[in-house]
N, C-alpha and C positions, 0 to 999 in steps of 0.2 A: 471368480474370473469370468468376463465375458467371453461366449464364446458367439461364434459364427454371423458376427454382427457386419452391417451394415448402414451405411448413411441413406436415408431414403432421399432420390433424388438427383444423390451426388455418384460421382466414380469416382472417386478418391481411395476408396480402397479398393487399390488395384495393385497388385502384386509387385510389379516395379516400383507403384510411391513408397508403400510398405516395406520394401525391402532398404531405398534410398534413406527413408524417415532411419531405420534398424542400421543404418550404417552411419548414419551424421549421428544418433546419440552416442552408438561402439565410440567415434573418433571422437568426438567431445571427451567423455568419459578418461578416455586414453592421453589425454591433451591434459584432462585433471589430475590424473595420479601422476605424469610424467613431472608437472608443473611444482607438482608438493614434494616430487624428491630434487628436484633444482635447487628449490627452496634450502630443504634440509642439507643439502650438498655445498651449501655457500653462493652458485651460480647467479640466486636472486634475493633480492631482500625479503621477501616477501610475496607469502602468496595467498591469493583470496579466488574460489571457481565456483563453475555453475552445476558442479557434480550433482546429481539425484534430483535436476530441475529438466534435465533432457527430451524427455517427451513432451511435457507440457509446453515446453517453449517453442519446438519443432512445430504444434497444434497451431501454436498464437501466430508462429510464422505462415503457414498457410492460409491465412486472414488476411495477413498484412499486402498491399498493393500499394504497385508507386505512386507514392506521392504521399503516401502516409506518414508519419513520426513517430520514431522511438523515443520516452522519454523516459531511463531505466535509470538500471544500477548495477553493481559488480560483479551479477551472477549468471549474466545475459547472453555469455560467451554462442551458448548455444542458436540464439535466435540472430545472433551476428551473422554467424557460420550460414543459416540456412539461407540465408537474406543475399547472401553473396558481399557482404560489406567486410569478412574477416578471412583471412586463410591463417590455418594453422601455425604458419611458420611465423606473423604479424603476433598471433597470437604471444609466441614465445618468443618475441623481439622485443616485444613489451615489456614481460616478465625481467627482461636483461636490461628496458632502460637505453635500450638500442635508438641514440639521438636522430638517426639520419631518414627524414619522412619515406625515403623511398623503400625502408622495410618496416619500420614503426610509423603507418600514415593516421591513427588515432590523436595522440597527443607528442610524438617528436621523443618518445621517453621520457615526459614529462610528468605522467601521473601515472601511479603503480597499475600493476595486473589486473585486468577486468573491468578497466576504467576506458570504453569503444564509445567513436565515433564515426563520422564519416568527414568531407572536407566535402563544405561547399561553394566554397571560395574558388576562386582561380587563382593563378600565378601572381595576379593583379589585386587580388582583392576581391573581383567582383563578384558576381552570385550567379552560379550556374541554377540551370534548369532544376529545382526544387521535383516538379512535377513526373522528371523521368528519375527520380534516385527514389531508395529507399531508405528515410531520412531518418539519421541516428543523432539524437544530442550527445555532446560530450558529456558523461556521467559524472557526477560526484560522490565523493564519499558519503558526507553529510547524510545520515540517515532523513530519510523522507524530503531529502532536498532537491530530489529531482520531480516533484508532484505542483510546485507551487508556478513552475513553467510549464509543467504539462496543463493548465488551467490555460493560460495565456496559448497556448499553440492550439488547443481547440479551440479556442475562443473565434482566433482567425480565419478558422472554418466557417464557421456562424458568421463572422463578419463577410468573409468574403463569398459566401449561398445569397447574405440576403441582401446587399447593398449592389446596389447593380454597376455603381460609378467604381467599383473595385473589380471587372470583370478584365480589365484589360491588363491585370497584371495576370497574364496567363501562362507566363513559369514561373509561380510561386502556387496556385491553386485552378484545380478545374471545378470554377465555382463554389467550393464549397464540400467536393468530394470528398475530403480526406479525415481521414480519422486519426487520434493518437493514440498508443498502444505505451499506458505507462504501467512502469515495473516497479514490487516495492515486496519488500520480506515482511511478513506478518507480524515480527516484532515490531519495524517501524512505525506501525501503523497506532503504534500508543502514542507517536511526536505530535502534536498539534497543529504540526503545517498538514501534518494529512485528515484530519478533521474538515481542517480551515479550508483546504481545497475540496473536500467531499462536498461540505456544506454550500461552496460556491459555483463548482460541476451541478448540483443538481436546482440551484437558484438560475444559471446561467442558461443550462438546456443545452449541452454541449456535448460533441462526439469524440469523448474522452471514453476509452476502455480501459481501466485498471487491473491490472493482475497483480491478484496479493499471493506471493509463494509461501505457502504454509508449511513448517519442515516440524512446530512445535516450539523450538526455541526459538530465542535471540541471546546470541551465544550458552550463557549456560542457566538462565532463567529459561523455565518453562511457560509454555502458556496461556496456564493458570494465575500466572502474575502478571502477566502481560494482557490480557484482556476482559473484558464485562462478558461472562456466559463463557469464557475460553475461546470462542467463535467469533471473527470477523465478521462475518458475514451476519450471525447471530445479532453481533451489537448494532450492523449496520439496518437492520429492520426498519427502525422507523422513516430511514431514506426510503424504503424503499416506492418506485410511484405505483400510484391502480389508475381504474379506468376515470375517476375524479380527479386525482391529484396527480400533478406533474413530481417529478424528483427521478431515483435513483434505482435502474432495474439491477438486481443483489443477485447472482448467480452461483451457487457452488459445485465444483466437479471432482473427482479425486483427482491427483497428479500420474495413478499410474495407469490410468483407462483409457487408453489410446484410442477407439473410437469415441466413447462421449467427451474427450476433451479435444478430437477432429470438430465435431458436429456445435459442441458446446462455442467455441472460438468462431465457428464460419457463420452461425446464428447469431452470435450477440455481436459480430464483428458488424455484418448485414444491418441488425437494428441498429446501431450506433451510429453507422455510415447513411443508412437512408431517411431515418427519423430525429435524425440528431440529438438524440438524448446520452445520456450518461450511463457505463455500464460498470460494473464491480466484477470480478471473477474471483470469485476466492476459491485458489485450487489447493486443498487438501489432501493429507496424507503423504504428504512429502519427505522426504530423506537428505541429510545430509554425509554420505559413506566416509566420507573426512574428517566430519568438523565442522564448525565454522567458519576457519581458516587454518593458517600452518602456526601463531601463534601458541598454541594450547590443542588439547586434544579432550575427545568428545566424551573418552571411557573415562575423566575425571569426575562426569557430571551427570550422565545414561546411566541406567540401569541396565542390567545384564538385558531383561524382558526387552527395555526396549530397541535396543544395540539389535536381539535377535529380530524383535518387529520389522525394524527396519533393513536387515540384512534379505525377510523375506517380501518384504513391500518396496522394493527397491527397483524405480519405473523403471528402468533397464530389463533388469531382468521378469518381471509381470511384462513388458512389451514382449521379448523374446516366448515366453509362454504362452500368450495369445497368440502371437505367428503362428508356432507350432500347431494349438489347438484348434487352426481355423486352418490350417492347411495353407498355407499362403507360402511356405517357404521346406525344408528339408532341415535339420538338425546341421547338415552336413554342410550345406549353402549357407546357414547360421555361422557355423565356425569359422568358412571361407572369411566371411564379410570381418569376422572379428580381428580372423590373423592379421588379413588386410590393413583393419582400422589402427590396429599395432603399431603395424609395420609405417605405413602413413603421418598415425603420429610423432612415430620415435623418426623418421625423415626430415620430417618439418622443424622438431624440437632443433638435431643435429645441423642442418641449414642453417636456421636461423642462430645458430653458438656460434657457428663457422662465421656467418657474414659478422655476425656483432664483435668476433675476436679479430679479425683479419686487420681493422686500422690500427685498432688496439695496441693487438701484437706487434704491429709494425713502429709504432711509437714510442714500445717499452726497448726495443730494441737500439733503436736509434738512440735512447735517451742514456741505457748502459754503454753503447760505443762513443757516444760524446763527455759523459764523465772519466773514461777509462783515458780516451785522448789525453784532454783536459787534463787529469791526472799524471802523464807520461811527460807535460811540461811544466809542472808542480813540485815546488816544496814541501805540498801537504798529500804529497800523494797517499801515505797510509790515509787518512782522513777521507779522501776522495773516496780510496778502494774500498772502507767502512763503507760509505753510502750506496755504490756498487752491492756491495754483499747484501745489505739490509733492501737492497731493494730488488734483489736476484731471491729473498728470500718471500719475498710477500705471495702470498696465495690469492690469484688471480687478481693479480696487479688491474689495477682502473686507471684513469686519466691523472686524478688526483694523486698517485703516487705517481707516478714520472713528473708533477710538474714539480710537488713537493720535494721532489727529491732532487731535483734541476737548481731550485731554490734554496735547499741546504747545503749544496755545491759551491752557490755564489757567492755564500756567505763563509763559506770556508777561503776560500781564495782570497775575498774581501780586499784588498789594497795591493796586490800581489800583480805584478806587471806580465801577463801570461796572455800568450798568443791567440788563445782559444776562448778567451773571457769574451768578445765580445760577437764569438761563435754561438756562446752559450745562453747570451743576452738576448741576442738576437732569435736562436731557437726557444726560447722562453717567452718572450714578443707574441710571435707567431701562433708560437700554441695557446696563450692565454686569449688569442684574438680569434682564434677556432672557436675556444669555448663559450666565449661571449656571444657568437652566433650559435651557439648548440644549446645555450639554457637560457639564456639573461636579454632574449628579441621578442619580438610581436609581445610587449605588454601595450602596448597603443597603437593603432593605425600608424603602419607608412606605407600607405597606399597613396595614390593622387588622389583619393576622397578622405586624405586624412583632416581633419578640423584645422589641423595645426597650419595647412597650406590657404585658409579660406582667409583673402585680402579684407581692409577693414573696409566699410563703407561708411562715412560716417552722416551724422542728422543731415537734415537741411529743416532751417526756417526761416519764415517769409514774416511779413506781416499781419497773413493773416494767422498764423500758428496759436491754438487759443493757449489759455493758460487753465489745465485741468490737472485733477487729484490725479497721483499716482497708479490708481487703480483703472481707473480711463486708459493711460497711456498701454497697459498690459493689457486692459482690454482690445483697443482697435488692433494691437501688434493682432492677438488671437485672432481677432475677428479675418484679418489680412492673409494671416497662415492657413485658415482653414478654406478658404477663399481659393488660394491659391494653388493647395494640395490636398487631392482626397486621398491621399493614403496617410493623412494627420488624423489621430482619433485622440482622446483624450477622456480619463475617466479617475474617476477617487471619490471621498465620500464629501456630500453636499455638490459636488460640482457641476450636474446640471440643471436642477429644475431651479434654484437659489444663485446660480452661477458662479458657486464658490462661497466660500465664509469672509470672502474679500472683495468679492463679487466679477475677480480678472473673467469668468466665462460669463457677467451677466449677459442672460437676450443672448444667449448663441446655440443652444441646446434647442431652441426654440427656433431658430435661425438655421440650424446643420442635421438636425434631426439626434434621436437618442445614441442610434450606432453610430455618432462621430464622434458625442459627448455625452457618456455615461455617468451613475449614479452609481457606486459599489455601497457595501454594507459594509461595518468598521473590522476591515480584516487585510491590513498591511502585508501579510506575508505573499499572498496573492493577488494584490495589486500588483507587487513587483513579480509577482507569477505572469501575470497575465500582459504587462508591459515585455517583459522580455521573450515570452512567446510570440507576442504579436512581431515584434521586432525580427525575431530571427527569421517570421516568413513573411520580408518584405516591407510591412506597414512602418509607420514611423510613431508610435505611442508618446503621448506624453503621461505619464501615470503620476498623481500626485498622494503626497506622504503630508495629512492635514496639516500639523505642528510639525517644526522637527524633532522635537521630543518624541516622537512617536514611531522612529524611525530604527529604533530597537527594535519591534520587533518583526519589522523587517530586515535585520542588518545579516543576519544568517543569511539569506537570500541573496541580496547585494554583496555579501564579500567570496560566499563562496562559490557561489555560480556565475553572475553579470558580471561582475569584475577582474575575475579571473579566466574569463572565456576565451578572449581572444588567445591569452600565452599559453594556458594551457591546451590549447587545440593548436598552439605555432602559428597563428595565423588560419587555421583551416574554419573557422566560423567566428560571428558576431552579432551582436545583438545593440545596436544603436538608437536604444529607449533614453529617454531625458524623463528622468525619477524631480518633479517639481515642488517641493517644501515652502517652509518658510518662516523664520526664524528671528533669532537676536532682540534683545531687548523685553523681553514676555518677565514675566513677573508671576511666581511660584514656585516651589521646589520639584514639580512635573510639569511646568513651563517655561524653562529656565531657557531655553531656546537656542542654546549655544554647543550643540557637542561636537564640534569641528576636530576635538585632537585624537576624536575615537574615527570619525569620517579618514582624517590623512593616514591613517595607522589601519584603519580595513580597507578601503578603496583604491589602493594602488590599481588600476586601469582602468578607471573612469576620472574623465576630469571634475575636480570639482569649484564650482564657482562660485563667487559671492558679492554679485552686483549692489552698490550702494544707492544704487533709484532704478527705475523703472524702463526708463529709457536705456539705460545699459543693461537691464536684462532681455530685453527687447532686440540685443543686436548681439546679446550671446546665446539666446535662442536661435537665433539665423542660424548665428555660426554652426552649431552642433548640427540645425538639421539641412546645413550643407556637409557638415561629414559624416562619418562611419564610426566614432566612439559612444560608448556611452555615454552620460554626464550627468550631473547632480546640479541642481542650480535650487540655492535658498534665497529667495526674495526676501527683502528687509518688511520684517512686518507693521512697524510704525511709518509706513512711507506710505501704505494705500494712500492714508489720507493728507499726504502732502503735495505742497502744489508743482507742476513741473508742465515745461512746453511742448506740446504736440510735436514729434516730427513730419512735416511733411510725407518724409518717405519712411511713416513706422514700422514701415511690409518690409522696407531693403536693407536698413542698417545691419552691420555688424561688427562686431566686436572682437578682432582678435585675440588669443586666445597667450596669456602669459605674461601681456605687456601690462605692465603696472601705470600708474597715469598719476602724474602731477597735477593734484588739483589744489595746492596753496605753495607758492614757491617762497624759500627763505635761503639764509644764508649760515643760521647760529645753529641749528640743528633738526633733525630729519625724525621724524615719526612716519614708522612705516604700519599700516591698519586696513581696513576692509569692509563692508557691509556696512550696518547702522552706526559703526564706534564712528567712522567719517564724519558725519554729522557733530560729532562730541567732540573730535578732535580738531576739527576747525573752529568748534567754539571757544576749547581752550587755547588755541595760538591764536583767535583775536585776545584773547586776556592777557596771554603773555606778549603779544607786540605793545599794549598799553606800558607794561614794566622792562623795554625794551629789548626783548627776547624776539627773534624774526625766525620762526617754525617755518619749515616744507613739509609740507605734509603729502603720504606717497600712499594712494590704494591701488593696491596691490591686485585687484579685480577678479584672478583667479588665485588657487593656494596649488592646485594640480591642474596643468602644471604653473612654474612658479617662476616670474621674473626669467626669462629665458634667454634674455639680451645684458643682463645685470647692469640694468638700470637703474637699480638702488642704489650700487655699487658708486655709480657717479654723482649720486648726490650727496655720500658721505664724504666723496671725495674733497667736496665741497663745503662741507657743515664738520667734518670732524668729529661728530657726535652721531649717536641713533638712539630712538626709543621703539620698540616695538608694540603695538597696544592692541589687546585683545580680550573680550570678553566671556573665554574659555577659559577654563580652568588652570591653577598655573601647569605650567611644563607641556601645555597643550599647541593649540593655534602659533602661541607667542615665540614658545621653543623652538619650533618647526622656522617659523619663519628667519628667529636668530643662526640657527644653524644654515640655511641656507644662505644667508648675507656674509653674515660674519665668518665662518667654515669657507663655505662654498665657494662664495666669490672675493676672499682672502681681504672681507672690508677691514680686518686686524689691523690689518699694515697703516691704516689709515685714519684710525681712532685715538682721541686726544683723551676722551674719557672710556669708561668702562662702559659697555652693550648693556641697555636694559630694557627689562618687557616689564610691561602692564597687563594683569590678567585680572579675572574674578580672584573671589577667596576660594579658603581649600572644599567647602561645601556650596549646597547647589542655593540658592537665593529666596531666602523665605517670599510667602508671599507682601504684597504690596508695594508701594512706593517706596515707603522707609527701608524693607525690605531689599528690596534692588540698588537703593543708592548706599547701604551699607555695602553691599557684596560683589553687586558688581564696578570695573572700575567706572567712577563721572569727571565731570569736567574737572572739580577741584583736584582730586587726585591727578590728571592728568599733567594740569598746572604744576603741582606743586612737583612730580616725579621731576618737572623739564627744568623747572626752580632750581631746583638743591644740582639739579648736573650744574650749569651755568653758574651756580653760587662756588662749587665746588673750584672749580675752574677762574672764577674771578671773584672773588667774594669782597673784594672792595667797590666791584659794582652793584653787586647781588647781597644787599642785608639779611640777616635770617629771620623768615616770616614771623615765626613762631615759635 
């Protein structure tokens, strides 16, 4: 134990921090055991805390300054607490899943215990001053999933110290000042996104500080299986930089040393912040007095030894020891602080049960006096008074049984001419229209900066409009965007000294300098790190994903973080990066270019789009970066080198977002498509207008969202028929889009023959030509699909082919 120690330098230990510091771990701590018998008592689903991390985190907190970033995980409760971004009673409102932001202002009750934020949106939408808050990302579960945007949020550091045309956005950074303070448990640090980010932190030269909590395990693996040497810090060596080599300063402290992990944190905080380099803290010797979590228990998997180790290394109590032994406090003034922290906790817990029961309550009650009514003018009254009972029975009734139970009611009455049916109806309405704003909003901008509000602009051309390749027309759009806004940067691999492998950045890199248009190394997961960092403070990133087959492995990243951001924060943050691919048509079984039905099935809150030339992705680029979503847009990759006309104004277009476009109108039947298959599918309805078959053919431009006027809907109304054609897998793209036509917007009613889609085969497209035109659909397929409906339907006009 150290004793009689001091910071040289600093006054930091001074009897009042010390004491402050000794009483935010007590209430922490207190917050945790309080939290795990909730749990165990039914009150919460579930619970995950930052027990036996307490000192250390209180350390990292007095490093941290406004304008900095959190970029953690579920065990951070503590450094929330000290930051002033959390109270206690927030704390355990959470735990409860308490929907109403003005005591759950994290995520709305949206995402379980120890999953903090802050909100830095306004009312509006808009973005408050970055620069006076102490800036918390919305955590994820996802082990090491909060690391691949702490890449990206340092990053904007660095952009915005060294680029001087970004100095005016001065609430979002003071040049350059801010560091980020990312959190991550020593087990996760076997996931490869935290590799992938180390390797890029120390390639990039970034003021990234990482704290790895070392407690030993991850969950009941020790970590001896979990790492090279046992030691993070250990394995992290060869990052580490000297006075030749740039990279990665490796630091290790224990967890219960309350001055060397003050001194250790205000040091490596300093170098991070003034030299911009990259830091590691692996702090050591950590405990968890719980567990894990409330899942399982610890004594299944510990050793008696180590159960005691930790009962005596337990940074709570080694801090309470060091007071003592340094004379800093009284035994007695110890106890005070403790009762206190008790007493404080068990307040806040009780608070927040009370606020989270009080509408609750109020709606279980209303719900029993309107079945009892109900019931009083019923034939089925015993029946009624059953649902009453069964629901006078449930232990600690939620939302979901009053409404269920509203709704077993209805259904018993059913046809029954009763005074109060449409009392019931009506209260049934109302509360299901509560909860549609309490869980199922903000998955997309409805701000006035929402995409969805941006008016079309469309082309203009003159005479002199030249006639160039596809890849020209994306180029000048770039060349225009970056022109026109310095907070555009754009960065992936090959993209700037080559200017892409398609060449949309040639001569611009060269043109806007490296910090606009960057070079990465082949590591997906942190590109979309580093796009949605930058994003959240301010800039507007284009990040690009080479192939979209490649988009695996960043799709953890884009579904659990960027895409779920805004809902899970309720609106209270965003991250308005455009992740730029490109696809369709590729030829090999890891070039197959098509994984749209894995895209519609993870990306619920980014839009995603799929322009079929250049000039329309040229005017849904506008779009998005006239709003506040994020988006995914895959260029058709056989179009660089096709020919298309200049628009005059390639800077202004845009592209509204939903509307599908008529670009072959008929009368016999309607193929609805998208990206490169357009091309194919207007090949095939000139074939078939030769055998006179007159196709409309319908691209559909985006897939999220989708047709949002149901304007397909009027062209079947028209044709009586549809084919859906896609070169995704079956049940993919093609399904998605049936279901929205035909489901959605009720085209049934209106259908002469049966819905059908065109997809690939069941496996992914060997290589080559032969390859491709076996597996995925082509024109004759297309033909003959449209064939056999029309034959079917008129087969004295229609012979059979074959």
């Amino acid at each position: 134990m150290l004793e009689n120690d001091s910071l040289t330098g600093s006054n930091v230990l001074t009897k009042e921090n010390i004491t402050n510091d000794y009483r935010l771990a007590c209430e922490s701590r207190q917050v945790s055991l309080l939290g795990r018998k909730d749990t165990m008592g039914g009150r919460s689903k579930f619970g995950i805390f930052g027990d036996g991390k307490e000192v250390a985190q209180i350390a990292l907190s007095r490093a941290f300054k406004q304008g900095d970033f959190r970029s953690g995980y579920y065990r951070d409760q503590t450094i929330e607490a000290a930051l002033g971004n959390l109270t206690w009673q927030q704390f355990f409102a959470q735990m409860y899943a308490h929907p109403d932001l003005a005591h759950e202002p994290s995520t709305g009750g949206r995402s379980m215990n120890g999953h903090f934020s802050i909100r830095w949106l306004d009312e509006n939408g808009e973005w408050l001053d970055q620069t006076k808050l102490f800036n918390s990302v919305c955590d994820i579960s996802s082990t090491a999933g909060q690391i691949p945007r702490a890449v990206g949020l340092a990053y904007a550091s660095k952009l915005y110290r060294e680029n001087k045309e970004l100095h005016y956005l001065d609430t979002f950074s003071r040049q350059g000042n801010e560091i980020v303070f990312a959190t991550i448990g020593d087990a996760s640090t076997s996931q490869g996104m935290f590799w992938e980010a180390m390797n890029a932190a120390g390639v990039l030269q970034i003021p990234m500080l990482t704290s790895v909590w070392d407690d030993g395990y991850g969950i009941s693996v020790p970590i001896e299986y979990q790492t090279t040497k046992g030691s993070i810090s250990k394995a992290l060596a060869g990052f580490q930089r000297n006075e030749d080599e740039p990279g990665i300063e490796v630091i290790s402290v224990s967890g219960w040393d309350y001055p060397a992990l003050i001194e250790t944190y205000q040091k490596a905080a300093d170098m991070c912040r003034e030299e911009h380099v990259p830091v590691v803290i692996h702090v050591t010797e950590l405990t968890q007095p719980q567990g894990h979590s409330t899942s399982g228990s610890h004594e299944r998997y510990k050793s008696k030894q180590r159960l005691n180790w930790e009962v005596e290394h337990d940074c709570n109590v080694r801090f309470r020891d060091w007071i003592l032994k340094n004379g800093y406090a009284t035994d007695e003034e110890l106890e005070q602080i403790e009762s206190e922290s008790k007493e404080k906790a068990s307040q806040a817990r009780n608070q927040a049960w009370q606020a989270y029961r009080k509408d609750i309550d109020k709606e279980y009650l209303e719900t029993i006096q309107l079945i009892q009514e109900t019931g009083r003018e019923s034939k089925f009254a015993s029946e009624l008074s059953n649902v009453v009972l069964e629901l006078s029975k449930t232990y600690l009734p939620v939302r979901r049984d009053m409404i269920a139970s509203v709704r077993k009611a209805l259904r018993i009455i059913g046809r029954e001419d009763n005074i109060l049916k449409d009392t019931l109806k009506d209260f049934l309405s109302s509360h299901l229209k509560e909860n549609v704003a309490r869980f199922n909003t903000h998955l997309y901008s409805d701000t006035a900066d929402s995409p969805m509000l941006v008016e079309a602009v469309a082309p203009v051309f003159s005479e002199g409009s030249p006639m160039v390749d596809g890849r020209e027309v994306i180029r000048s759009y770039f060349n225009a965007l970056f022109e026109q806004d310095p907070r555009v940067v754009a960065l992936g691999e090959d993209i700037g000294m080559i200017g892409d492998v398609n060449q949309g950045f040639a001569g611009l890199q060269e043109k806007y300098g490296e910090l606009r248009i960057t070079d990465t190394g082949i590591r997906e997961a942190t590109i979309i790190g580093q796009g949605i960092g930058l994003a959240m403070r301010g800039l507007r990133p284009i990040v690009e994903i080479q192939y979209f087959d490649y988009i695996y492995y960043a799709l953890a990243t884009l579904t659990d973080d960027l895409a779920s951001l805004r809902y899970r924060t309720a609106g209270g943050q965003k991250a308005p990066v455009i992740v730029r691919t490109r696809g369709h048509r590729l030829e090999g079984i890891w070039h197959s270019g098509s994984p749209m039905g894995t895209m519609l099935s993870s990306l619920r809150g980014m839009h995603v789009i799929v322009p079929r030339n250049f000039t329309q992705a040229a005017g849904f680029y506008n779009t998005i970066m006239k709003g506040d979503d994020p988006a995914l847009i895959v260029e058709p990759l056989n179009s660089y080198r096709l020919k298309e006309i200049l628009p005059d104004n390639i800077g202004e277009i845009c592209v509204p977002l939903g509307i599908p476009e008529i670009i072959r109108e008929g009368n016999d039947i309607t193929i609805v498509t998208y990206g490169s298959m357009c091309r194919i599918v207007i090949e095939a309805a000139s074939q078939l207008q030769n055998v006179g078959i007159d196709v409309e053919v319908i691209d559909v431009q985006t897939l999220l969202p989708f047709d949002i006027n149901n304007s397909i809907l009027e062209s079947i109304k028209k044709t009586s028929r549809v084919v859906f054609a896609d070169e995704d897998l079956p049940g993919s793209a093609s399904a998605f889009m049936m279901q929205q036509v035909v489901e959605k917007q009720d085209a049934y009613r209106w259908l002469d023959s049966a819905p059908v889609t065109i997809s690939a085969k069941d496996h992914r497209p060997p290589y080559g030509s032969d390859g491709d035109y076996f597996s995925k659909p082509n024109m004759d397929d297309i033909f003959e699909t449209v064939y056999r409906i029309m034959r079917e339907a008129e087969p004295e006009h229609f012979p059979e082919l074959f």
